[in-house]
C-alpha positions as a Markdown table, in Angstrom:
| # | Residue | x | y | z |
|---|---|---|---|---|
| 1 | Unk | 0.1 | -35.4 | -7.5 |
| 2 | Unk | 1.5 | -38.3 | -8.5 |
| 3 | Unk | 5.8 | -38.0 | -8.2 |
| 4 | Unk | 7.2 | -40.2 | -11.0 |
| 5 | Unk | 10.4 | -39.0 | -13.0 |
| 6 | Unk | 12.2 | -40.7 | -15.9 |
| 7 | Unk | 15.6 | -39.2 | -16.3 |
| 8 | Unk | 17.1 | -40.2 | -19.3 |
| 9 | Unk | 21.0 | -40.4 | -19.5 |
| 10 | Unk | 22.0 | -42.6 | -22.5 |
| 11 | Unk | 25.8 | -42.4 | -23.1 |
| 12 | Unk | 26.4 | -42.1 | -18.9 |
| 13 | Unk | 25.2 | -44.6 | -16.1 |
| 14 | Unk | 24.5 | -43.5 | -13.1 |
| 15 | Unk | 26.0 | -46.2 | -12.1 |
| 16 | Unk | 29.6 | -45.9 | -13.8 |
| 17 | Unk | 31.9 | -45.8 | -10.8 |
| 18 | Unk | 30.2 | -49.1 | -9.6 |
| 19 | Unk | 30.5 | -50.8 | -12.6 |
| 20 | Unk | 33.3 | -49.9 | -13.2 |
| 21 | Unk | 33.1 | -47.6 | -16.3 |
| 22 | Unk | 35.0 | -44.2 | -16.7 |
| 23 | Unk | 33.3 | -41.5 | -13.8 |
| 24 | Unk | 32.5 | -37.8 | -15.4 |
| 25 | Unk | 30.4 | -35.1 | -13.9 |
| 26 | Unk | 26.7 | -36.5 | -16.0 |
| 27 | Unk | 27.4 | -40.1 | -14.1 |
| 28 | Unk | 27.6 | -38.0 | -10.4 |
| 29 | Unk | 24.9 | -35.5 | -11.6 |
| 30 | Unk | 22.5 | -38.0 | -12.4 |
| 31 | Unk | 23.1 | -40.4 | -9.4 |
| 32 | Unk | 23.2 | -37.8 | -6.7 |
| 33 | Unk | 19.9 | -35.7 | -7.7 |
| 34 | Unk | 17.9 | -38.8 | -8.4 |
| 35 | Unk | 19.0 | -40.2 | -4.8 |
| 36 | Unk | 18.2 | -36.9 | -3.7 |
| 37 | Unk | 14.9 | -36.3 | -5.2 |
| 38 | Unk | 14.2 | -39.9 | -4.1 |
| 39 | Unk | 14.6 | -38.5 | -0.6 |
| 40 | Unk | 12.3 | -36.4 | -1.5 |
| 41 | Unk | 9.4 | -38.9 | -2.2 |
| 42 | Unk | 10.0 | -39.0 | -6.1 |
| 43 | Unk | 9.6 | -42.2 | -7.8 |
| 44 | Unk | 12.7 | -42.1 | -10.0 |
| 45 | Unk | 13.5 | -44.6 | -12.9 |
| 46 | Unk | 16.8 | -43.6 | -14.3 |
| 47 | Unk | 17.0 | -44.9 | -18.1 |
| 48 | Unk | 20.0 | -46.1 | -19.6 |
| 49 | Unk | 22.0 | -47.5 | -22.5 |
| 50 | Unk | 23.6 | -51.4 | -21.6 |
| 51 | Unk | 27.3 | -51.3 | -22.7 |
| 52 | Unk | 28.2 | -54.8 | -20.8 |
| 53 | Unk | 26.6 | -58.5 | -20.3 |
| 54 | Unk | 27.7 | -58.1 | -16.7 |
| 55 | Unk | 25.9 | -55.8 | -14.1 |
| 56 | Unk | 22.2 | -56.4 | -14.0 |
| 57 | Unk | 19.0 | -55.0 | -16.1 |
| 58 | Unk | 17.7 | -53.1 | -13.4 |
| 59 | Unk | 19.6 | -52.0 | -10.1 |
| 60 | Unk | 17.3 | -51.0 | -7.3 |
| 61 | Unk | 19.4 | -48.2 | -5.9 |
| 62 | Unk | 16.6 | -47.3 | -3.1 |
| 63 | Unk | 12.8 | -48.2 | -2.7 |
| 64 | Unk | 12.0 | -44.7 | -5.1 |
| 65 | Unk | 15.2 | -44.9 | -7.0 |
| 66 | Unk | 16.1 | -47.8 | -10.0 |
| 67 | Unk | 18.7 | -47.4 | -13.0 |
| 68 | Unk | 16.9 | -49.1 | -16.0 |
| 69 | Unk | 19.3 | -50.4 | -18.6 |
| 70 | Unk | 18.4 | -50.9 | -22.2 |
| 71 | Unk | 19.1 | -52.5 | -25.0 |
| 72 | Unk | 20.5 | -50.1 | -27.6 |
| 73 | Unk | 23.3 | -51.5 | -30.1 |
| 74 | Unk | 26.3 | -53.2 | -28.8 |
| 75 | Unk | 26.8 | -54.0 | -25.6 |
| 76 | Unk | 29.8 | -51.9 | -25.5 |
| 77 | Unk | 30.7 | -48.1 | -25.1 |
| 78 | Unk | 30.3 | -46.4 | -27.9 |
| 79 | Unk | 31.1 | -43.4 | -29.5 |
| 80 | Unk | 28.4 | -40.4 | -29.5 |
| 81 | Unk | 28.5 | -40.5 | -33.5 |
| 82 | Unk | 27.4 | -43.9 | -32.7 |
| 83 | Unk | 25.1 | -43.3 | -30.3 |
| 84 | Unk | 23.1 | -40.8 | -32.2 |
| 85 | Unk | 22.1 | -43.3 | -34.9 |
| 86 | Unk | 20.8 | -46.1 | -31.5 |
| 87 | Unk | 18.2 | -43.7 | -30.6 |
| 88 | Unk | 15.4 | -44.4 | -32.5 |
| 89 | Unk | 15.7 | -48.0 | -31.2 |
| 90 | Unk | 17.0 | -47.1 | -27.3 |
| 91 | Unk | 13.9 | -45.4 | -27.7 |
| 92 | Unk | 11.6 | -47.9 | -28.9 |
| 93 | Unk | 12.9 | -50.3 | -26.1 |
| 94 | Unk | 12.3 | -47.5 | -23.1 |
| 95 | Unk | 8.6 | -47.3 | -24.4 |
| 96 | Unk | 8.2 | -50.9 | -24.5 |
| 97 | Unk | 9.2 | -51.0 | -20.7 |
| 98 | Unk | 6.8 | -48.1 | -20.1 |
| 99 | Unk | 4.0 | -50.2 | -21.6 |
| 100 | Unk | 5.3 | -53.7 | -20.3 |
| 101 | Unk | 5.0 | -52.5 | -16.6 |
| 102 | Unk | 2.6 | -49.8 | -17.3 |
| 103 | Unk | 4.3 | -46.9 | -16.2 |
| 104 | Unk | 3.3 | -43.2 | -16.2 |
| 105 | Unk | 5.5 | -40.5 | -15.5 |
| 106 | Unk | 5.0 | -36.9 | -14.9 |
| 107 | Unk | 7.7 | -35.6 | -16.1 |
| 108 | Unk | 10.6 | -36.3 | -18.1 |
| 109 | Unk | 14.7 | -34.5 | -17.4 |
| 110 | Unk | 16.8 | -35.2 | -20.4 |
| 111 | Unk | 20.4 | -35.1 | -19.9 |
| 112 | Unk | 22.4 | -34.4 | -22.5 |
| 113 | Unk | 20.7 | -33.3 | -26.1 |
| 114 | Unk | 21.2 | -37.1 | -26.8 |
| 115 | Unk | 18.8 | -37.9 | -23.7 |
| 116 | Unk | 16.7 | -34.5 | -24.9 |
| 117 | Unk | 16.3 | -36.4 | -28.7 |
| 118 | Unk | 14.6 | -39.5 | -26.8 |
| 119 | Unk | 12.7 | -37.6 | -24.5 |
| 120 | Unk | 11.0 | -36.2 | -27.6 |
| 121 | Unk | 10.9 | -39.3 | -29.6 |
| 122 | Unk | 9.1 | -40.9 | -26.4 |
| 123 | Unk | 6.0 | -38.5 | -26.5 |
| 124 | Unk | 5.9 | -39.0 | -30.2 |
| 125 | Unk | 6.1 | -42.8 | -30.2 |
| 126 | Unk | 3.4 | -42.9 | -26.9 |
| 127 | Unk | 1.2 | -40.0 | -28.4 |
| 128 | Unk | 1.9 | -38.3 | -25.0 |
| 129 | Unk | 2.7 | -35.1 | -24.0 |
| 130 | Unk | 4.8 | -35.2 | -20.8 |
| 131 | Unk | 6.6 | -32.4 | -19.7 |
| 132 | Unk | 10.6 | -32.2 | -20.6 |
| 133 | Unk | 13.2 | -30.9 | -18.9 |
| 134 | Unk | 16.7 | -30.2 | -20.4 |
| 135 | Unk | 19.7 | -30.5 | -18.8 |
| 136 | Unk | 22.4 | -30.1 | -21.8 |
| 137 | Unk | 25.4 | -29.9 | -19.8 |
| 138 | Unk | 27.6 | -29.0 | -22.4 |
| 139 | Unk | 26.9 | -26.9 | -25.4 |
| 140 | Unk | 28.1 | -28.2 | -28.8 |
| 141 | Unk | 28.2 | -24.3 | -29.8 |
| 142 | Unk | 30.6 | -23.5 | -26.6 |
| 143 | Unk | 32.4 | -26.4 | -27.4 |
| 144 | Unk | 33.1 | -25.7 | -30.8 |
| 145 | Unk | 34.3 | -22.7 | -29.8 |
| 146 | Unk | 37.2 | -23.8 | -27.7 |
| 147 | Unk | 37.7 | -27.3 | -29.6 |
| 148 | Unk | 41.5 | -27.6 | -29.3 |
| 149 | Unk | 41.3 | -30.3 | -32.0 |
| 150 | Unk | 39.6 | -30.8 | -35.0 |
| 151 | Unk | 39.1 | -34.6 | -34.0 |
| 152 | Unk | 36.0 | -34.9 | -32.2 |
| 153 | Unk | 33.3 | -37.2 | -31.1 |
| 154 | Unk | 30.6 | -35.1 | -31.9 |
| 155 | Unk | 28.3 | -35.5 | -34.8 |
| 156 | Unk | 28.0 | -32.6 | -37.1 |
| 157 | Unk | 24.6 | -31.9 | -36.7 |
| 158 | Unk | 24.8 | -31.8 | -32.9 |
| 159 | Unk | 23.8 | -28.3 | -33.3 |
| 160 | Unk | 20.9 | -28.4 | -34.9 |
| 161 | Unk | 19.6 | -31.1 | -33.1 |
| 162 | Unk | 20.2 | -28.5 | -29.7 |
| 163 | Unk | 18.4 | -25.5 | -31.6 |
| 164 | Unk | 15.6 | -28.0 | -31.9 |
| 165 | Unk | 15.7 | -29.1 | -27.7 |
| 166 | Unk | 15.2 | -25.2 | -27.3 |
| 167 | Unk | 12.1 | -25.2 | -29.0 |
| 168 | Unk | 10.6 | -28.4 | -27.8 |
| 169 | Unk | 11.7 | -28.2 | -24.3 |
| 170 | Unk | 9.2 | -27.3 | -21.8 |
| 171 | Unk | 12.4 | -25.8 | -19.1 |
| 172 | Unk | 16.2 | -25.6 | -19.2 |
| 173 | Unk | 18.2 | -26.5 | -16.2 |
| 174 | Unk | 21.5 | -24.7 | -16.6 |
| 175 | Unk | 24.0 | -24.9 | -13.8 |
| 176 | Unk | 25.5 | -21.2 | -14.0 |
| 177 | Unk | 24.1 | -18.0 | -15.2 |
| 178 | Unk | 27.4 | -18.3 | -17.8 |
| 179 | Unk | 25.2 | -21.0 | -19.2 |
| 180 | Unk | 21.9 | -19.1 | -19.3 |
| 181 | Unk | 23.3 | -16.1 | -21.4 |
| 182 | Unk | 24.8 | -18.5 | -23.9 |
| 183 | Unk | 21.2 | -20.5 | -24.1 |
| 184 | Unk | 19.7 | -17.2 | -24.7 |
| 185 | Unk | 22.3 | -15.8 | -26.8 |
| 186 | Unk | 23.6 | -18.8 | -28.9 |
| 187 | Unk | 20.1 | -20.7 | -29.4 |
| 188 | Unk | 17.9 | -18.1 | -29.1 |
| 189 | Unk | 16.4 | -19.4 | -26.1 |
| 190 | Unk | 13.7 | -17.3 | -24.2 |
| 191 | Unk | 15.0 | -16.6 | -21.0 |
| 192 | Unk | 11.8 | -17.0 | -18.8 |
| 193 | Unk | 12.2 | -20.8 | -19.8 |
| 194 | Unk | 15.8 | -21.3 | -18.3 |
| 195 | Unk | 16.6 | -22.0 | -14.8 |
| 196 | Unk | 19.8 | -21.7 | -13.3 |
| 197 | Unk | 20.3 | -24.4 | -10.6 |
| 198 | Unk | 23.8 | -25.2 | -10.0 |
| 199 | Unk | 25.0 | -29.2 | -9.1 |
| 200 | Unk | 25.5 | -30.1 | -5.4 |
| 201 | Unk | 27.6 | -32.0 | -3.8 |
| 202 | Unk | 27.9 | -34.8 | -0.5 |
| 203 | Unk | 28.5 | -33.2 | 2.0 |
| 204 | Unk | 28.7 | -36.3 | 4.0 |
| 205 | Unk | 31.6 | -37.4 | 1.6 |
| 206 | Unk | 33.5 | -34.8 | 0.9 |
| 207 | Unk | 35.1 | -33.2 | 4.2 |
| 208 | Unk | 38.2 | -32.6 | 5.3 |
| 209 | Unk | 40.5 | -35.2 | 5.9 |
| 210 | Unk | 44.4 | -34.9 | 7.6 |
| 211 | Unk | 46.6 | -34.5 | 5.3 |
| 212 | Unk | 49.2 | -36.8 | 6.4 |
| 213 | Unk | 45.9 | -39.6 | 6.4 |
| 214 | Unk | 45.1 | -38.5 | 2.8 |
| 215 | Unk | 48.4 | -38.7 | 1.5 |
| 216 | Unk | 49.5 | -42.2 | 3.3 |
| 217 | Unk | 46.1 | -43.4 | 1.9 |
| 218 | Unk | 47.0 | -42.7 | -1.4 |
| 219 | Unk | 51.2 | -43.2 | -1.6 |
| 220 | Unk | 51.8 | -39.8 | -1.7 |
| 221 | Unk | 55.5 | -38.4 | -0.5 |
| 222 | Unk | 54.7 | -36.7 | 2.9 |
| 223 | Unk | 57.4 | -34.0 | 1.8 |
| 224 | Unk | 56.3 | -33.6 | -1.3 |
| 225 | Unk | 54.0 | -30.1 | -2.4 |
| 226 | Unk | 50.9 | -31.7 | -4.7 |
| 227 | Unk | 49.2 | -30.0 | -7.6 |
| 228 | Unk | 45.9 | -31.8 | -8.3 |
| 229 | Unk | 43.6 | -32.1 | -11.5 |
| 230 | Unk | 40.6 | -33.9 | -11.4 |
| 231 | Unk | 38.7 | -34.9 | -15.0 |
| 232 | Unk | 38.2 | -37.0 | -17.9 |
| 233 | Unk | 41.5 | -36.2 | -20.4 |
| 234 | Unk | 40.0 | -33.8 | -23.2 |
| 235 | Unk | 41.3 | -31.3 | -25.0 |
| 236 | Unk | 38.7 | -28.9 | -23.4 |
| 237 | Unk | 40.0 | -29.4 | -20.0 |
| 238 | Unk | 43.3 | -27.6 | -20.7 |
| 239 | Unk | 45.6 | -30.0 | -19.5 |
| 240 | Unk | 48.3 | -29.2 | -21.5 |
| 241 | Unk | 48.2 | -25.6 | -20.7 |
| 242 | Unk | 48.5 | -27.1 | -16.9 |
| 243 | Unk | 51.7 | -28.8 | -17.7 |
| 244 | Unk | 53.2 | -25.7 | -19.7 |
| 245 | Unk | 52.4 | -24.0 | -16.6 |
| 246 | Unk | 54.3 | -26.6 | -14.5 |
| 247 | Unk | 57.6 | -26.2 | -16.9 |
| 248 | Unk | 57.2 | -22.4 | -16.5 |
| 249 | Unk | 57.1 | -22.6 | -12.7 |
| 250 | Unk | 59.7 | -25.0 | -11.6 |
| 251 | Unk | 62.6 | -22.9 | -14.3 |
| 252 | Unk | 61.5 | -19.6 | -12.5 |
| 253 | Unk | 61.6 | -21.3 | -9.0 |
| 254 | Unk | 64.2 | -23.9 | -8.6 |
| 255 | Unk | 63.6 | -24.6 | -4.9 |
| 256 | Unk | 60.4 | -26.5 | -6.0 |
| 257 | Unk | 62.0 | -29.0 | -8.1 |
| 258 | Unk | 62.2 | -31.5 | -5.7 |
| 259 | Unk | 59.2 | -31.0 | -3.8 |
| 260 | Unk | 56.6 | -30.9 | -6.5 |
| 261 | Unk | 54.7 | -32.8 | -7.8 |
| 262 | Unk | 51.9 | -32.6 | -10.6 |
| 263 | Unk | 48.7 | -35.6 | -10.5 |
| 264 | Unk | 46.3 | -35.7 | -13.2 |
| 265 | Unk | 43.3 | -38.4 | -12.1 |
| 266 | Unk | 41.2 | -39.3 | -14.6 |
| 267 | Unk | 42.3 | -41.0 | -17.3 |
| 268 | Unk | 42.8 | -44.7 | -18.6 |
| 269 | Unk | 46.1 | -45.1 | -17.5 |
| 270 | Unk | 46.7 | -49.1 | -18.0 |
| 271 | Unk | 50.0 | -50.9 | -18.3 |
| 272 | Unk | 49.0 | -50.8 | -22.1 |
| 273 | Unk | 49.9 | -47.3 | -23.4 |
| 274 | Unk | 48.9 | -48.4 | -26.8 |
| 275 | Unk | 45.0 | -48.3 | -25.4 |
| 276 | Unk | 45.6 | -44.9 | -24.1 |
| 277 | Unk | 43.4 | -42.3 | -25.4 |
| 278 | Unk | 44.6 | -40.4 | -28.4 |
| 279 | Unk | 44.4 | -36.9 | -25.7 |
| 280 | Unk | 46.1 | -39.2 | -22.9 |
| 281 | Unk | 48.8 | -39.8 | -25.2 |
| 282 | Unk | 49.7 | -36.5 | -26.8 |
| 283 | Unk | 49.3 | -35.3 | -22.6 |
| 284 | Unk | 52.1 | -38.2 | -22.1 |
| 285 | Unk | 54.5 | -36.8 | -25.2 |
| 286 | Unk | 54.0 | -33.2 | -23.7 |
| 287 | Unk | 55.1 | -34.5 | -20.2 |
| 288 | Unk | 58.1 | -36.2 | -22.1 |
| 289 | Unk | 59.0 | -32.9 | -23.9 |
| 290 | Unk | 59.1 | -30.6 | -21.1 |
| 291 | Unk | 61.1 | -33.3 | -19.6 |
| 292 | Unk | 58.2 | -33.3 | -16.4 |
| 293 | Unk | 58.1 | -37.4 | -16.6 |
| 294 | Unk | 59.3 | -37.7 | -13.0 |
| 295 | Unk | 57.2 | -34.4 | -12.0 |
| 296 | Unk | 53.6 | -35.3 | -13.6 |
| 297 | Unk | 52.1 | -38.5 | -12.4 |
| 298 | Unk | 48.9 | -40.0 | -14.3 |
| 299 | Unk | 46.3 | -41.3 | -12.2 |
| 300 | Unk | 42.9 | -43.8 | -13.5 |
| 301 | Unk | 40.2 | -43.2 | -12.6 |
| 302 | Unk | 38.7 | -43.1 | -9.0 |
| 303 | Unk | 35.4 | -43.9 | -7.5 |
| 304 | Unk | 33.9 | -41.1 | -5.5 |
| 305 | Unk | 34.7 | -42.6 | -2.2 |
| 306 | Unk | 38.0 | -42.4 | -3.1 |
| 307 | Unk | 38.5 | -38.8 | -4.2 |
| 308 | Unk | 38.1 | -36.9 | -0.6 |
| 309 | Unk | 41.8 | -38.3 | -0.2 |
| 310 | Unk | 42.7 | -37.1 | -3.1 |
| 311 | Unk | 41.5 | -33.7 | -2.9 |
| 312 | Unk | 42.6 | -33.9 | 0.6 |
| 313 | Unk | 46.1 | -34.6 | 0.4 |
| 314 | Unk | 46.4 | -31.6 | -2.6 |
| 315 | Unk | 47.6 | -28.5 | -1.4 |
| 316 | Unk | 45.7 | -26.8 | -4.7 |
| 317 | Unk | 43.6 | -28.6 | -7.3 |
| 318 | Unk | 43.8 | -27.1 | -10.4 |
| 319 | Unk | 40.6 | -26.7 | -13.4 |
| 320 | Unk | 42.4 | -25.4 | -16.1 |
| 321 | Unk | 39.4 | -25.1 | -18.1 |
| 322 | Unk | 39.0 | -23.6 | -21.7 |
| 323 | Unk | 34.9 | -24.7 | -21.0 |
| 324 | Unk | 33.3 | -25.7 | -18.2 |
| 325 | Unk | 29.7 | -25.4 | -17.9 |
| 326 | Unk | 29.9 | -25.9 | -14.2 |
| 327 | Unk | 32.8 | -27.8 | -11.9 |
| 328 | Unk | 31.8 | -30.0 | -9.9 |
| 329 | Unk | 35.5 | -30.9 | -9.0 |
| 330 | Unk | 36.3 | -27.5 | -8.1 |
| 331 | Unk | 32.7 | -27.6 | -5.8 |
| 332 | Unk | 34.1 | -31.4 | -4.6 |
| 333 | Unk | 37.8 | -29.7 | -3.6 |
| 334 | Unk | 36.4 | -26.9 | -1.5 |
| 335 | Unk | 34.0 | -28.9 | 0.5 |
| 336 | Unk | 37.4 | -30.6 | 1.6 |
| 337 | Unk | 39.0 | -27.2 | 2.5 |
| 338 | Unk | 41.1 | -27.9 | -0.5 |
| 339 | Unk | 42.2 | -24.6 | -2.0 |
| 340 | Unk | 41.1 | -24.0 | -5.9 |
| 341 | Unk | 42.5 | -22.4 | -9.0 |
| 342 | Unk | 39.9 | -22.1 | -11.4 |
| 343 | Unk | 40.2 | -20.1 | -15.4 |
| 344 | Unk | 37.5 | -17.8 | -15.5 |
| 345 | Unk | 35.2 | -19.3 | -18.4 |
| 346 | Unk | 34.4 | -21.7 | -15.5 |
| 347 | Unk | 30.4 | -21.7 | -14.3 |
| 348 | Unk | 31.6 | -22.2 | -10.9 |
| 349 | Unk | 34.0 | -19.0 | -11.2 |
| 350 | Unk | 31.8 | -16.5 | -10.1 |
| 351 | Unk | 30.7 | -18.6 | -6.9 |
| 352 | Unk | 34.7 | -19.2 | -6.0 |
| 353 | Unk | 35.7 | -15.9 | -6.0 |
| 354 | Unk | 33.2 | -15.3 | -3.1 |
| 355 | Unk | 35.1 | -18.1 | -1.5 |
| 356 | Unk | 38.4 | -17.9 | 0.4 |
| 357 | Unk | 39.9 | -21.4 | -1.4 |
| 358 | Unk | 38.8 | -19.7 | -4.2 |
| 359 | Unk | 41.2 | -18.1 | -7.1 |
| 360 | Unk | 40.6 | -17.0 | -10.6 |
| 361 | Unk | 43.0 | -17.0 | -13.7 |
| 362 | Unk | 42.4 | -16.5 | -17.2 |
| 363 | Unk | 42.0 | -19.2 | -19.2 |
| 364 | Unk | 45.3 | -20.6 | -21.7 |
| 365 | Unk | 47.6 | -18.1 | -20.0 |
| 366 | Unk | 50.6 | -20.4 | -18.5 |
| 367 | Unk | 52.4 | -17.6 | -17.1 |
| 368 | Unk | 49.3 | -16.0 | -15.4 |
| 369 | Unk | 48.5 | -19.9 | -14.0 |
| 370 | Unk | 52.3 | -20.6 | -13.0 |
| 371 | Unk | 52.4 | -17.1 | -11.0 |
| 372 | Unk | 48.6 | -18.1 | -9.3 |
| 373 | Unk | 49.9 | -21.7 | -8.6 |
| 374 | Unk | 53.5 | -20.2 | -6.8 |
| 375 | Unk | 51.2 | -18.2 | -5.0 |
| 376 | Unk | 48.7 | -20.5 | -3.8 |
| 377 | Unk | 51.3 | -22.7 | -2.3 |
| 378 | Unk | 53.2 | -20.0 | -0.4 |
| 379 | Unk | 50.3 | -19.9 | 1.4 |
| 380 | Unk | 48.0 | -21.5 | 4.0 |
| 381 | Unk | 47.6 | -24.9 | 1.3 |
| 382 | Unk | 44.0 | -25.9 | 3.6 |
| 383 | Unk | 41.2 | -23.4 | 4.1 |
| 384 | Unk | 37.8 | -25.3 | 6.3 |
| 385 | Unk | 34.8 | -24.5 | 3.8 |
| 386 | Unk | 32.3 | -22.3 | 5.7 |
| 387 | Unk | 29.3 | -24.5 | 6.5 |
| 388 | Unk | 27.2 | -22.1 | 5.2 |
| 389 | Unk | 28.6 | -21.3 | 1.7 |
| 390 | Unk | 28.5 | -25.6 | 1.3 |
| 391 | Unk | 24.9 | -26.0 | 3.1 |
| 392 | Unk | 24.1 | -24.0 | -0.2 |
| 393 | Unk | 25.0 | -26.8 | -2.6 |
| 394 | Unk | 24.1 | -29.8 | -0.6 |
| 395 | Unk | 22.2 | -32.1 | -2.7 |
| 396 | Unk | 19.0 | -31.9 | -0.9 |
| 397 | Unk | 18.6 | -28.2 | -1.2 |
| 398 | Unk | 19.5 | -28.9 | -4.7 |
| 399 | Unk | 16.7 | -31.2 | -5.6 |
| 400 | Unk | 14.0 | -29.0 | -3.4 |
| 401 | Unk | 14.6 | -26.8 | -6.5 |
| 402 | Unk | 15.0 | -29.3 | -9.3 |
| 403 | Unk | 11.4 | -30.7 | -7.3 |
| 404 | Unk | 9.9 | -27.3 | -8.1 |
| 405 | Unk | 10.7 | -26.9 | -11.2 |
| 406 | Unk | 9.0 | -30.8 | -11.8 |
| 407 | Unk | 6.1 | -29.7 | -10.1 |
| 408 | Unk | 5.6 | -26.5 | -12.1 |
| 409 | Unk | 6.1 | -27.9 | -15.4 |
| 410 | Unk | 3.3 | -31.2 | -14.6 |
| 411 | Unk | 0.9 | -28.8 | -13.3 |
């Protein structure tokens, strides 16, 4: 057979940390498995939305591996509201490609129920029928759930437009078996067409690294105790309760005042806090309330290369989580003997507590999290992974199984 994938990531590149966009856990996802599977002798042509007039068209990552960018509104981010109503013509564009260089794929992987919507629209628009796999991610009916605002970027008939995926879908890829029940549960999924395959993660990257190298590499006090949180500023990641937590463990223990210290990387922290995100800023006026402004550091953004240090120089990251279909952080953290606090709505929970960095908290409980934090770092802060338990989530052995699941659903 033939091996030729399209995955289809609209609203995040591949690409991001190179060119220099904001880095979340669809940009890793979709880069590492489709280097992986290339590995693999899959011919994989990663589509794409172009939000710039600066990196190229088409970026030959490998000789099986390319990121396709395509024309699809502005050449600027944009929201998923906005998104949504580009399809039809990112759409269009991706078939036009197809025809231009006359390419045939056997199967598709949408990720994202945008992606899933133009994976569909593609077989209708090339009378095809091509086998597609969904990757959602995130679940707009789990989100909903645990929306700590009522501003969000999702369109109101996200939904709908899942319920519909379900249906069409030839196989779900789902990352925990959390994630499976709710497919089957809250979209009436049948469960012999989900497959739970959790992300991986470089193992070649992420390793353990001194911690007096780490923390020199990234001007970090030598004396000083660091909690870590690692992930794009929403309202879902429980942040705030993280910072509650903080104000709730340094007036119960004095003796950490001075040798705490709290750093959230992730968000668009530029000189200009006008630009900051709406989240980032309310995050910054909580900080300023609980009088924490010297304790809680914001950090940008950080390319992968750079986050071993991070994670590294941590004595405990942190995933404060009110829903997480996965965590690839937390997976990141241990593979650098880091140790890991995780709420227990996490995907990755079940897998950490069978891990020795691992520790489990319920989730928007700040006392339960303070006392889990105090306890973590009266203990042994580094904890060498087991090569075993991470041999399990390298990203080879995770696109053997992605691979199968291609080669069942062309066959």
């Amino acid at each position: 057979m033939n091996k030729r994938v399209a995955i289809i990531t609209v609203h995040e590149c591949p690409l991001a940390s190179s060119e220099g966009k904001e880095r979340g856990g669809i940009n890793v996802y979709t880069f590492e498995l489709s280097k992986a599977l290339s590995r693999l002798g899959w011919q994989v042509d990663a589509y794409t939305r172009v939000q710039d007039d600066i990196n190229p068209r088409v970026v030959v990552v490998n000789d099986n591996f390319r990121v396709i960018h395509i024309e699809s509104g502005a050449h600027t981010p944009l929201s998923k509201k906005e998104i949504l109503t580009t399809l039809p013509e990112f759409t269009r564009n991706v078939a036009a490609y197809i025809r231009q260089h006359t390419l045939t794929y056997n199967v598709l992987h949408g990720h994202y129920y945008l992606s899933g919507i133009v994976g569909k629209l593609l077989n209708e628009i090339q009378q095809t029928e091509t086998p597609l796999i969904m990757t959602f991610h995130t679940l707009g009916l789990m989100k909903q759930l645990v929306a700590r605002s009522k501003d969000t970027d999702d369109p109101p008939e996200r939904i709908l437009l899942e319920r519909d995926l379900v249906t069409y879908a030839d196989t779900l890829i789902t990352s925990s078996d959390a994630g499976k029940e709710y497919l089957a549960a809250l979209y009436d999924a049948p469960e012999n067409n989900i497959i739970t395959i959790p992300p991986g993660v470089d193992t070649n990257l992420f390793r353990p690294i001194p911690v007096s190298l780490a923390k020199k590499h990234i001007n970090a006090d030598t004396h000083h105790k660091i909690i870590l949180a690692v992930g794009r500023i929403d309202p879902v990641k429980g942040f705030d309760v993280l910072l509650v937590s903080l104000k709730m463990l340094l007036r119960k223990y004095p003796g950490y005042s001075d040798r705490l210290c709290l750093w959230i990387v992730g968000g668009d922290v530029g000189q200009n806090q006008n630009e900051w995100s709406r989240e980032l800023k309310k995050l910054d006026h909580l900080r300023k309330t609980l009088r924490l402004s010297a304790t809680v550091k914001f950090v940008g953004p950080q390319p992968q290369e750079e986050l071993p240090y991070y994670y590294s120089a941590a004595d405990v990251l942190v995933m404060p989580s009110h829903y997480e279909s996965f965590g690839m952080v937390a997976l990141e953290a241990i593979a650098c003997g880091t140790q890991v606090i995780a709420t227990d709505v996490t995907g990755i929970s079940p897998i950490l507590k069978e891990l020795p960095q691992g520790h489990i908290v319920s989730a928007n409980n700040p006392l339960a999290l303070a006392e889990q934090i105090k306890h973590v770092l009266d203990g042994a802060p580094h904890v060498p992974a087991t090569t075993e338990a991470i041999r399990m989530f390298d990203w080879d052995t995770i696109a053997e199984r992605v691979s199968k699941v291609y080669t069942a659903a062309a066959s």
